[in-house]
C-alpha positions as CSV (number, residue, x, y, z in Angstrom):
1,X,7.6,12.8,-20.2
2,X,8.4,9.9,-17.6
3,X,7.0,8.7,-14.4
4,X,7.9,6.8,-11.2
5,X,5.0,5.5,-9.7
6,X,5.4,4.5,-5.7
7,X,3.4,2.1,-3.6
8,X,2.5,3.5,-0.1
9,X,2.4,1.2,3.0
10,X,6.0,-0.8,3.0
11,X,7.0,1.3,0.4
12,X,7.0,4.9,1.7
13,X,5.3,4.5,4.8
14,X,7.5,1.4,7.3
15,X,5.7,-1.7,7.4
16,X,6.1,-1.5,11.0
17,X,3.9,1.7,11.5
18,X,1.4,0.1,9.5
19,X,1.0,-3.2,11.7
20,X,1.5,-1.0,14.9
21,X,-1.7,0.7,13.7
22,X,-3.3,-2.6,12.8
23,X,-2.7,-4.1,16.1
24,X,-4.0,-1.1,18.2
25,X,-7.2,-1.1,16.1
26,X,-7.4,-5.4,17.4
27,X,-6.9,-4.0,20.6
28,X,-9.8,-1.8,20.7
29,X,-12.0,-3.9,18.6
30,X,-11.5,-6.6,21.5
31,X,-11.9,-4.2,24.2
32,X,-15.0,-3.2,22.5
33,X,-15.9,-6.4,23.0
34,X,-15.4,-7.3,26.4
35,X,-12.3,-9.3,25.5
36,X,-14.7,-12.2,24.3
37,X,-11.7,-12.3,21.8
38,X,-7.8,-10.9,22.1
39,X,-6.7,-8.1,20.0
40,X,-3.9,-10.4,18.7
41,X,-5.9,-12.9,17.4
42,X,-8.3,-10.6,15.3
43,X,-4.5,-8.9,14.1
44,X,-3.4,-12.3,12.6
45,X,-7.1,-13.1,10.8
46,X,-6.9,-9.6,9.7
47,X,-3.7,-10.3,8.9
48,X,-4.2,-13.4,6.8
49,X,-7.2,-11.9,4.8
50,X,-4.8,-9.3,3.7
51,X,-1.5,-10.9,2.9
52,X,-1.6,-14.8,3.9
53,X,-2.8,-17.7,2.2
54,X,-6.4,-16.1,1.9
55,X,-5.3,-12.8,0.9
56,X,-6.9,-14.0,-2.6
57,X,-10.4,-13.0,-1.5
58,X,-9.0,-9.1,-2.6
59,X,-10.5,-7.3,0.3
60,X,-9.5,-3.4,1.0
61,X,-7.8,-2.9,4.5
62,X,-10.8,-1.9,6.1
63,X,-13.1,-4.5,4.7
64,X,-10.5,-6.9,6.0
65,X,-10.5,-6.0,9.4
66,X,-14.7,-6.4,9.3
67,X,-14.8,-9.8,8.0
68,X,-12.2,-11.0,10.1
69,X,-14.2,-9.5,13.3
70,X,-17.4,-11.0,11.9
71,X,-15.7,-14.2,12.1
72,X,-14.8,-13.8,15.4
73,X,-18.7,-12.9,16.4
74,X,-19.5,-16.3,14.7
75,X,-16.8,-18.8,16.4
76,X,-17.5,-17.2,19.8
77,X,-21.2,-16.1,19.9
78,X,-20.6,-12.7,20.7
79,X,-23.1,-9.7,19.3
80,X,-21.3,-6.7,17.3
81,X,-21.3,-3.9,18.8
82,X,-19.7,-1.4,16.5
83,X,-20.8,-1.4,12.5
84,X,-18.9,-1.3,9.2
85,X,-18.8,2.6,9.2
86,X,-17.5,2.8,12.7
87,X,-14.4,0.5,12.3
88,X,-13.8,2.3,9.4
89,X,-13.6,5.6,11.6
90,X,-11.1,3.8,13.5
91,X,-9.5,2.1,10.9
92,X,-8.5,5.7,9.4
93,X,-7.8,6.9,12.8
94,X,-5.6,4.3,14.1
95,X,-3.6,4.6,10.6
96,X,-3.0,8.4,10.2
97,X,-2.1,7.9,14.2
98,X,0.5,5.6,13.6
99,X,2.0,6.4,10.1
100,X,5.5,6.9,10.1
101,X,7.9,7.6,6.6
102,X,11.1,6.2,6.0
103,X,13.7,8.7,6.3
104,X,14.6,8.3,2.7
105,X,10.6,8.8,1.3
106,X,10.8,12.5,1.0
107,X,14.2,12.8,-0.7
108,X,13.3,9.5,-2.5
109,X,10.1,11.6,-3.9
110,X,11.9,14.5,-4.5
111,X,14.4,13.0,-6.6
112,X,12.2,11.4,-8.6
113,X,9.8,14.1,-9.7
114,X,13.1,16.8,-10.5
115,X,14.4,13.9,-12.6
116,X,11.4,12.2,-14.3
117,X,8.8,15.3,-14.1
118,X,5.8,13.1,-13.1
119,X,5.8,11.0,-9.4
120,X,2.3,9.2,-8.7
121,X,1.0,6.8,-6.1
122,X,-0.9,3.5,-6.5
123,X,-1.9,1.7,-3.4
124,X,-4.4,-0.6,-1.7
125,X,-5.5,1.7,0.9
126,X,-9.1,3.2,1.3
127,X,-8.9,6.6,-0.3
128,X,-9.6,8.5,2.8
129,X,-7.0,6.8,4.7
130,X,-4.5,7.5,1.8
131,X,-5.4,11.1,1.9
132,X,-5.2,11.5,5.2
133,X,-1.3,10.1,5.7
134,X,-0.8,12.4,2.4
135,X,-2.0,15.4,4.4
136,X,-0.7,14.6,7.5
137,X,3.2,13.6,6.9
138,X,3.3,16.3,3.8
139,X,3.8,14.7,0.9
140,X,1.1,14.7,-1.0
141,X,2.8,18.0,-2.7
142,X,5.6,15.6,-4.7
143,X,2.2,13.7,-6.0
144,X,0.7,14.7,-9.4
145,X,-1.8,11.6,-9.1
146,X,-3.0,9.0,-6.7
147,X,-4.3,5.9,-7.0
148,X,-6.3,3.9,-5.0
149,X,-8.0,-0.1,-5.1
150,X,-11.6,1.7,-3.5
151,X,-11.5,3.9,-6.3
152,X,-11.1,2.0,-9.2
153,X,-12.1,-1.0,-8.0
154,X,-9.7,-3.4,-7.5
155,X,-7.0,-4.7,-5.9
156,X,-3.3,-5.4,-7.0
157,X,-1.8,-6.7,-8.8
158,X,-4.8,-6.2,-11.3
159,X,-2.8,-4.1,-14.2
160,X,-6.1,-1.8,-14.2
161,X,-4.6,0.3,-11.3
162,X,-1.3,0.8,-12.8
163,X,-2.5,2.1,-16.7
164,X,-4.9,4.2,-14.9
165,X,-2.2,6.1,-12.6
166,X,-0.7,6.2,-16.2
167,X,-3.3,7.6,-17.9
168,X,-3.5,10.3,-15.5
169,X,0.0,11.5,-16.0
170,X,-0.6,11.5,-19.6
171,X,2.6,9.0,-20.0
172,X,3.2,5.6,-21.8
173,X,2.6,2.5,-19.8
174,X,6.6,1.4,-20.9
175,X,7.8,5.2,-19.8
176,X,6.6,4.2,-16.5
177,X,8.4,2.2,-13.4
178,X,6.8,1.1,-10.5
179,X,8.7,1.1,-6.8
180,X,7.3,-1.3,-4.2
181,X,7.4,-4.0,-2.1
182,X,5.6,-6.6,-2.7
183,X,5.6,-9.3,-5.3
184,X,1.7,-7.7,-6.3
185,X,3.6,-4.4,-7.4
186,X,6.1,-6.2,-9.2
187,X,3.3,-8.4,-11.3
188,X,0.9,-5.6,-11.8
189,X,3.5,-3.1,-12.8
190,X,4.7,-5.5,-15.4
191,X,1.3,-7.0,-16.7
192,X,0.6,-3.4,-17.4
193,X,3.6,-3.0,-19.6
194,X,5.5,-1.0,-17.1
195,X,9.0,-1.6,-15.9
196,X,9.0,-2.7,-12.0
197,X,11.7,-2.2,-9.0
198,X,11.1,-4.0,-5.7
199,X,12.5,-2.7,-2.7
200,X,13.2,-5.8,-0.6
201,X,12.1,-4.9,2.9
202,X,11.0,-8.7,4.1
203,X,13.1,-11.1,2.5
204,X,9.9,-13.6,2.4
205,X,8.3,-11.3,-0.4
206,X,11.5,-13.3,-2.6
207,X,9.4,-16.5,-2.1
208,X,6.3,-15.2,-3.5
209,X,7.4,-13.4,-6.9
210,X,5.7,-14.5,-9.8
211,X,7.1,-11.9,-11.9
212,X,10.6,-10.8,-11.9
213,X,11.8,-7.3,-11.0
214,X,13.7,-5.0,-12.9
215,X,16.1,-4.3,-10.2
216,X,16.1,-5.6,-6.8
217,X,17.4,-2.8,-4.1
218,X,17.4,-2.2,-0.1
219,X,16.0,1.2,0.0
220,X,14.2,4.0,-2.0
221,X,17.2,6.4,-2.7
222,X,18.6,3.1,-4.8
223,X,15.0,2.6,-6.4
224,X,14.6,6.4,-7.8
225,X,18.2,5.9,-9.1
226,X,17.6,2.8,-11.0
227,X,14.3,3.9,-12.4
228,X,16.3,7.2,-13.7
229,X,18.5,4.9,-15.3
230,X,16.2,2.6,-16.6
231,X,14.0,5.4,-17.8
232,X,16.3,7.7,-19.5
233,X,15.2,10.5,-17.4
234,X,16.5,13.8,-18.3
235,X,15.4,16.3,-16.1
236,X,13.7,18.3,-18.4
């Protein structure tokens, strides 16, 4: 048996949905607020925490968009008003609003689980807000696992995410490929001993690769072929 593991946001779900979503949660965090900050500032702290040069820290989503309004309450004096459970409400809310696949993702899923037999997920997403896209744009039907950073623990590119969506589908580590978009997809996939295929949606990710892909492609239908081929995948 073979799998094909996907990454969600940027992956299956567009990147654009995903900050749409983030920036309408700024919004209503700063309107919240009283304005005593703008919802665009709070997006780019969030922002940074997440994927910029502090991204390091290995916060999920959610926790991410806390800290970086706490911050904001400390530079500018202003008293919370909402606490860590209620922008996580809206932290889900905003996203399953918002999410949007790419018009390849359900083909893309398809193809993989009628080739390789097992398809699974491993994202970075808070497990209700995974489940929630899942349910709400269908797909969680082509899934046989998913795996989320809350759940285990920690955050990519740790390996630990990877073996145990592996695990889970009862296959080898090195029967496995990996289909994302970032460089933390690429370099977990690999650490893990699994073979990795980055789908180049932001040609900055290029700068930040610390491990090399097995194939570089533009879009998913090109991923789930090259993992067929690079697996051995016989439909059976």
């Amino acid at each position: 048996m073979k799998a094909v593991l996907f990454d969600l946001f940027g992956t299956l779900i567009t990147a654009e949905s995903d900050d749409n979503a983030h920036r309408a949660l700024s919004e209503k965090l700063a309107h919240i607020h009283g304005y005593a900050f703008s919802g665009e500032e709070h997006f780019k702290l969030y922002y940074e925490l997440v994927h910029g040069k502090r991204s390091g820290v290995k916060l999920t989503s959610s926790k991410a968009v806390w800290e970086a309004l706490k911050e904001l309450s400390k530079k500018y004096g202003f008293k919370l008003r909402i606490d860590y459970p209620g922008v996580r409400k809206l932290h889900l809310m905003f996203h399953i609003a918002y999410a949007e696949l790419y018009p390849d993702a359900i083909e893309a899923l398809k193809k993989a689980k009628d080739a390789c037999g097992k398809v699974g997920l491993v994202s970075d997403a808070d497990s209700d807000m995974a489940y929630g896209i899942l349910y709400k744009l269908k797909i969680l039907q082509y899934l046989d696992t998913v795996v989320t950073s809350e759940e285990i623990g920690v955050n990519k590119p740790d390996p630990k995410l990877f073996l145990a969506a592996a695990e889970r589908l009862g296959v080898r580590p090195e029967d496995s490929v990996m289909i994302g978009d970032s460089w933390k997809d690429v370099e977990g996939a690999r650490n893990a001993g699994m073979k990795a295929i980055l789908v180049l949606r932001r040609r900055e990710v290029l700068d930040n690769l610390k491990s090399k892909p097995d194939a570089i492609v533009d879009n998913l239908i090109e991923a789930v072929d090259k993992a067929v081929l690079i697996l051995d995948c016989t439909g059976e």
